[in-house]
C-alpha positions as CSV (number, residue, x, y, z in Angstrom):
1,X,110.7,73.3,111.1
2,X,108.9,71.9,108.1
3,X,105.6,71.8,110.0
4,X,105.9,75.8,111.1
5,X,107.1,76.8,107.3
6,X,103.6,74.6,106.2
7,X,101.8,76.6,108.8
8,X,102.8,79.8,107.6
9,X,102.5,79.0,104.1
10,X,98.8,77.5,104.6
11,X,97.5,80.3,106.8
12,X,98.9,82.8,104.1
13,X,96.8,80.9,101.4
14,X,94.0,80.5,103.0
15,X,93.2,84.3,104.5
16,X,93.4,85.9,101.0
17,X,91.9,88.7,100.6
18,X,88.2,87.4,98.3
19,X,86.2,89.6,100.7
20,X,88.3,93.2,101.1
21,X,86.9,96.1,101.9
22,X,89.1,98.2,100.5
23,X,90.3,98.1,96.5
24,X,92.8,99.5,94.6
25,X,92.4,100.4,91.1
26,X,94.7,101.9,88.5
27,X,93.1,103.6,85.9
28,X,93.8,105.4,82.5
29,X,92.1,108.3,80.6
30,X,90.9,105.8,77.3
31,X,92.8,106.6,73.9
32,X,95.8,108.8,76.1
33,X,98.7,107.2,77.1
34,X,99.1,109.5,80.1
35,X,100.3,108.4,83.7
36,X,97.7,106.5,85.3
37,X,95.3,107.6,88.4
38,X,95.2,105.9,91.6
39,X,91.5,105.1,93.3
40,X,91.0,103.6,96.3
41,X,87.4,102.3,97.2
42,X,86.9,101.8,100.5
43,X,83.3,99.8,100.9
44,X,83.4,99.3,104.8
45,X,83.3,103.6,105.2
46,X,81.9,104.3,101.2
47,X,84.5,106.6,100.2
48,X,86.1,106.2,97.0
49,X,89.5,108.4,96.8
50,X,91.3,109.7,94.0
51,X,95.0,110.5,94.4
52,X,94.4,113.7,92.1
53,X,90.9,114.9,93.0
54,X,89.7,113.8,96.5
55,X,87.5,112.2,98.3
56,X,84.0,111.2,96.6
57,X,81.2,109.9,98.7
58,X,79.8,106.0,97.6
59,X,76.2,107.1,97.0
60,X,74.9,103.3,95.2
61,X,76.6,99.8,95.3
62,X,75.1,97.0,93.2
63,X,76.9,94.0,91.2
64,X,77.0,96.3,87.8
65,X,78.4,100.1,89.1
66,X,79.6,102.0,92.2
67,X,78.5,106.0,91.8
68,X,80.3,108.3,94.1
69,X,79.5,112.1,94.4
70,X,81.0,114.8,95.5
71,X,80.0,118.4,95.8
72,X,81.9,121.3,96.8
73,X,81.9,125.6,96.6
74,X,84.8,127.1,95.3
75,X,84.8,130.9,94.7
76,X,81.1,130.9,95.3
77,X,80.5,128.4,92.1
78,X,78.8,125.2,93.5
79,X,80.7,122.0,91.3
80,X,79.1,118.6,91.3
81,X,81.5,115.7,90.6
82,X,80.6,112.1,90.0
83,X,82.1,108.7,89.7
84,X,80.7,106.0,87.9
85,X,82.5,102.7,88.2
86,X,81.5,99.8,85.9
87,X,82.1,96.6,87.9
88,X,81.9,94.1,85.4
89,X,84.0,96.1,82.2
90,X,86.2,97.8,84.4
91,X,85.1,101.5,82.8
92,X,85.3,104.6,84.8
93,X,83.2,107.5,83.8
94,X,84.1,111.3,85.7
95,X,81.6,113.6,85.4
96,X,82.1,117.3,86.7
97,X,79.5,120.0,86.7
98,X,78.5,123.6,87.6
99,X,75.9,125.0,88.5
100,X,74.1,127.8,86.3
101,X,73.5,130.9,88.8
102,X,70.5,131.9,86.7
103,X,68.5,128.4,86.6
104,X,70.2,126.5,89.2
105,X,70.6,123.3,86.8
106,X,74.0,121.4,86.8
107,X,75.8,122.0,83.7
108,X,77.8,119.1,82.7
109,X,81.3,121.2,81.9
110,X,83.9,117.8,81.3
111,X,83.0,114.2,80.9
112,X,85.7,111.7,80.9
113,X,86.5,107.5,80.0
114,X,88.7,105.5,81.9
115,X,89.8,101.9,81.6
116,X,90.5,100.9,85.1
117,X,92.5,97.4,86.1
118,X,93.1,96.1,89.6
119,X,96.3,95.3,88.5
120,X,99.0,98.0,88.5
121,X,100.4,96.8,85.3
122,X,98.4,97.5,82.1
């Protein structure tokens, strides 16, 4: 019986889980204490998920950031959302814009920090 619990025990230890795919972060607007937001990253598929706004599209994964994008039409306005993920500090930057009918440029209409944790205890 001792030799099956050691089994168990070692095979738990040993297939941690250093190489997931998928990562789940809990982040927090910086300088609110507000209830935190849920992302998922999954690298395997590249789509990073947000339990308020969506699924985002990984665009670029290096060791400093992961960008994800999104873009979507609602009430014939185009909106152009991206995700900025700091691997190293942890910071989450949101970026949404529209696009001006006359010029077609993206105008960046909300830009927002986040301190993100892999724990889900801040």
């Amino acid at each position: 019986m001792k030799k099956l619990l050691g089994i168990v025990v070692l095979g738990l230890l040993l297939s941690g889980n250093a190489y997931a795919d998928k990562i789940l972060l809990v982040c927090q607007i910086e300088g609110r204490s507000e209830k935190p937001y849920y992302v998922s990253l999954d690298l395997n598929n590249k789509v990073l998920d947000t339990a308020k706004g969506g699924l985002f599209k990984i665009t670029s994964i290096s060791n400093t950031n992961v960008i994800a994008e999104r873009k979507q039409n609602i009430s014939e306005k185009s909106y152009f959302a991206k995700i900025v993920l700091d691997r190293q500090r942890g910071d989450m930057i949101f970026q949404n814009s529209i696009k001006d009918p006359n010029t077609s440029e993206w105008i960046i209409i909300e830009n927002i920090n986040f301190y993100c944790n892999r724990s889900p205890l801040f």
